[in-house]
C-alpha positions as CSV (number, residue, x, y, z in Angstrom):
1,X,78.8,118.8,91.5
2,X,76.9,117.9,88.0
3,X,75.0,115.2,87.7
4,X,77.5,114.1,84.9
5,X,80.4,114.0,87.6
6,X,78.1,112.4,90.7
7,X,76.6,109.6,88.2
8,X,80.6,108.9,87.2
9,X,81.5,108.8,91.1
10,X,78.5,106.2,92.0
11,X,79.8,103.7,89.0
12,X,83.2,104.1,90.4
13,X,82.6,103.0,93.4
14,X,80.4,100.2,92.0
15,X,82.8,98.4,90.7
16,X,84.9,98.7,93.7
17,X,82.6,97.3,95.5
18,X,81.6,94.1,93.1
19,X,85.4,94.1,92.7
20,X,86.0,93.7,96.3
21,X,83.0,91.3,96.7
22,X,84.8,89.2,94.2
23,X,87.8,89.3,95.4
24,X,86.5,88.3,98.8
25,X,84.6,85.6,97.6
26,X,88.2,84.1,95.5
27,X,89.6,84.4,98.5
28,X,87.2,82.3,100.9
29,X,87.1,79.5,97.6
30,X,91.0,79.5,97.6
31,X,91.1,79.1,101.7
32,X,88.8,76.3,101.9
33,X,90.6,74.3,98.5
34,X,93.8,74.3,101.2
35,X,96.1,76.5,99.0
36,X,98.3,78.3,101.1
37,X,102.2,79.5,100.5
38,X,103.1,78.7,104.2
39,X,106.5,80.7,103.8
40,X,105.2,83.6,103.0
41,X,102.1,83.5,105.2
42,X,105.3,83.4,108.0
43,X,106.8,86.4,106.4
44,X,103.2,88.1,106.2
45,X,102.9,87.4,110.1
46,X,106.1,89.3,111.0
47,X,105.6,92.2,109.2
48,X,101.9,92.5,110.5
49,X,102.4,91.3,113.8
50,X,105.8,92.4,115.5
51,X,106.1,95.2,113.3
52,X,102.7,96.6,114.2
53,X,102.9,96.2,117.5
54,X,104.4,99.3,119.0
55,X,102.1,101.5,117.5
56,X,99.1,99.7,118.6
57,X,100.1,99.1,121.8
58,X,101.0,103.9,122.2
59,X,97.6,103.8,120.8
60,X,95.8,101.5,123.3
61,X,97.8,102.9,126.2
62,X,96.8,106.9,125.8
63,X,93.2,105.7,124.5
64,X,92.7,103.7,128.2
65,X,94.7,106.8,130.0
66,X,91.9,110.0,128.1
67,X,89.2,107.7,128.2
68,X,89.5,107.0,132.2
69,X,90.4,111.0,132.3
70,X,87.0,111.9,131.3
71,X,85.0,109.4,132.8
72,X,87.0,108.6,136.2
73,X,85.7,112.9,136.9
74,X,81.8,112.5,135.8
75,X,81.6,109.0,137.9
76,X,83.2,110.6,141.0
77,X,81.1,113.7,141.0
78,X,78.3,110.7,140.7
79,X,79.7,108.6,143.6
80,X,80.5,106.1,141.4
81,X,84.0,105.9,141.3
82,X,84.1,102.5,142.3
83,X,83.2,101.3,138.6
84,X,85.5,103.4,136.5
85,X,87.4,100.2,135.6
86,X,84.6,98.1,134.4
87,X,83.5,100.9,132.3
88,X,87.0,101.1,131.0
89,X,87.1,97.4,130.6
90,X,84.0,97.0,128.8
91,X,84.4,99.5,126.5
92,X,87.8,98.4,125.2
93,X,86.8,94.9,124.8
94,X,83.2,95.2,123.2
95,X,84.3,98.5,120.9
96,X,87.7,100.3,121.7
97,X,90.4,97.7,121.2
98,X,89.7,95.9,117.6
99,X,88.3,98.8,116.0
100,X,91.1,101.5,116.7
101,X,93.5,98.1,116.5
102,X,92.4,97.6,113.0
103,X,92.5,101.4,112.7
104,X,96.1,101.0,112.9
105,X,96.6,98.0,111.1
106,X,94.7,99.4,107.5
107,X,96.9,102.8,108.3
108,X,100.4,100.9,108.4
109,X,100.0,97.4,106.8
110,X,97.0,98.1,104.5
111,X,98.5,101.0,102.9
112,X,101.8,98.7,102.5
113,X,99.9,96.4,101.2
114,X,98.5,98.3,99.0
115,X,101.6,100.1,97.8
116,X,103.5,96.7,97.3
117,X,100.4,94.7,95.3
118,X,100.4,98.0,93.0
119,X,104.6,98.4,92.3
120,X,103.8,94.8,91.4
121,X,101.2,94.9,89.0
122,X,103.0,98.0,87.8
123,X,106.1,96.1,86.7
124,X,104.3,92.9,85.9
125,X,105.5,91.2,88.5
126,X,102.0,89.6,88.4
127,X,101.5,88.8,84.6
128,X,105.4,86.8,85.5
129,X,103.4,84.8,88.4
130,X,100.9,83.8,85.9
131,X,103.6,83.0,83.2
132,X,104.9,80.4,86.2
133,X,101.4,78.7,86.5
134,X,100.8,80.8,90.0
135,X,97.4,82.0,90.8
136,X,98.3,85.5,92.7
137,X,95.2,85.0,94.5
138,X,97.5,82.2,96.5
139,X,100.7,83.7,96.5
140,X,99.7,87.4,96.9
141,X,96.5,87.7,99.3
142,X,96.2,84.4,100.9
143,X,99.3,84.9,103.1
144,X,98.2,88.8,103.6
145,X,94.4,87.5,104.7
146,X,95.5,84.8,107.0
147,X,98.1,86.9,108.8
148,X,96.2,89.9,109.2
149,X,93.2,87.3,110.6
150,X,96.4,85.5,113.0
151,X,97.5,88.5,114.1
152,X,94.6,91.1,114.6
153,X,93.2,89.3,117.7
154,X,96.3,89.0,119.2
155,X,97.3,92.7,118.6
156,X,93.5,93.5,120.1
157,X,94.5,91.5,123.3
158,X,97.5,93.2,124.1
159,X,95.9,96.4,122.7
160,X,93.1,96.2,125.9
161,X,95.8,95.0,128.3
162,X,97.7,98.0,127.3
163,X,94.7,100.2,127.8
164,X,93.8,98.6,131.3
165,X,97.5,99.3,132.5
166,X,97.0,103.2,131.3
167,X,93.6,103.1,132.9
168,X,94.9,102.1,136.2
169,X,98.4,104.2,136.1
170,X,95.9,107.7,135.5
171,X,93.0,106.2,138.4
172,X,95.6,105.5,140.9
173,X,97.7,108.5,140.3
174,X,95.2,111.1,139.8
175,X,91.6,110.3,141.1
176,X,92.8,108.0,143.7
177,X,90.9,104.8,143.2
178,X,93.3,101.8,144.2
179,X,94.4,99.2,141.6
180,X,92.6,96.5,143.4
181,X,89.0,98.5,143.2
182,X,89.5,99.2,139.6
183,X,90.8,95.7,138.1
184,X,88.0,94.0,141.1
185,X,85.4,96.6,139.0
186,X,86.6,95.2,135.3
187,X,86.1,91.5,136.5
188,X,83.2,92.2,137.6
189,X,81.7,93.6,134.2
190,X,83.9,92.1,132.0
191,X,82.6,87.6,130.8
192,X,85.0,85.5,128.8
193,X,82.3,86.3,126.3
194,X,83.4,89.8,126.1
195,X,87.0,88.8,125.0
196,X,86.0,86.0,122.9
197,X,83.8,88.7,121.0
198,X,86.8,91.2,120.8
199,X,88.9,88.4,118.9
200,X,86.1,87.6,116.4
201,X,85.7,91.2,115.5
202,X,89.4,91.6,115.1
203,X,89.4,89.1,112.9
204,X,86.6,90.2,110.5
205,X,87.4,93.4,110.1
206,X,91.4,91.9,109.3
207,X,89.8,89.7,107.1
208,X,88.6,92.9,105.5
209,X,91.9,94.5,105.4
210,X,93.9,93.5,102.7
C-alpha cells in the first residue's frame, strides 16, 4: 500500500469519525430540546424490537448451549460441576448477551437503516423534509436512536434468559447436573447489579447504532 493511498484512507476515516461525533452530539441536543416524532418512534420500535427478536433470541440460545458445552467438560474434569451455571450466568450478563445482542441488531436493523437513510437522500427525500421546515435529525434519527435504546435492553434480557434455558437443556441432558444445582449456581454469582449493568451497555452501544 503507498503512502499516497494509506494517507487517503486515514482522512477518510477522519471525517467519519468527526462526522459521527457530530452527528452524535445533534442528536443528544435534539433529545434533551424534547423533539421527538412519537409516531414514528412507535413504528421504529416494531421494526427493531419484534422484528429482531427471533434472531436474537437462535443466537442467545445456541451461544448458552456451546458455551456450557465447553465449559460444563473442563469444570467436571475439575470437580467443579456444581458452578457451570453461575459461570454461564455471569458471562451472559456482564459480556455475552448485549454485545452479540447488539451484534445482531447493527447486522439486521443497522444495515436497514442504513440502506433506507441512503435511498432517501438518494431521491431527495431529505432536501423535501427540509423544503417542509423538518429537521431530519428529528424525523429520521431521533425515532431510530430512541428505539434502538427502548428496545436493546429488552432484547439483551430475553437474549440471557434464552441462553440460561439452552444452558440448562445441554447440563441436564448431557453432563448431568440438575436444573436446580445450575439455576441455585447462577443466583448465587449473579447481583441485580449484573443485570442492571447488562441493560446500560445495551443501551450504549444501541445508542451507537444508528
Amino acid at each position: 500500500m503507498s503512502e499516497q493511498t494509506r494517507s487517503f484512507g486515514l482522512k477518510a476515516w477522519s471525517r467519519r469519525l468527526v462526522a459521527a461525533i457530530l452527528l452524535a452530539g445533534q442528536v443528544i441536543v435534539h433529545l434533551i430540546r424534547g423533539k421527538i416524532h412519537w409516531r414514528n418512534t412507535l413504528e421504529q420500535m416494531v421494526a427493531v424490537g419484534p422484528e429482531s427478536l427471533l434472531v436474537a433470541l437462535l443466537m442467545s440460545a445456541s451461544v448458552g448451549m456451546v458455551f456450557t458445552i465447553q465449559v460444563s467438560r473442563e469444570f467436571i474434569n475439575l470437580g467443579a460441576g456444581s458452578a457451570v451455571g453461575g459461570v454461564l450466568a455471569i458471562a451472559l450478563a456482564r459480556e455475552l448477551a448485549p454485545i452479540l445482542t447488539a451484534v445482531v441488531l447493527a447486522g439486521r436493523v443497522g444495515s436497514a437503516f442504513a440502506a433506507e437513510i441512503g435511498t432517501m437522500q438518494v431521491t431527495e427525500q431529505i432536501d423535501a423534509l427540509y423544503m417542509l421546515k423538518t429537521d431530519p435529525i428529528d424525523y429520521l434519527v431521533i425515532p431510530r436512536v430512541i428505539a434502538c435504546c427502548l428496545m436493546q435492553p429488552l432484547l439483551t434480557i430475553l437474549s440471557f434468559t434464552t441462553g440460561m434455558i439452552g444452558g440448562v437443556f445441554i447440563a441436564d441432558s448431557l453432563y448431568d447436573i440438575s436444573n436446580s444445582v445450575f439455576l441455585d449456581s447462577a443466583r448465587n454469582f449473579l447481583t441485580p447489579w449484573d443485570m442492571v449493568s447488562a441493560m446500560i451497555k445495551g443501551a450504549v452501544l444501541a445508542f451507537l447504532l444508528p
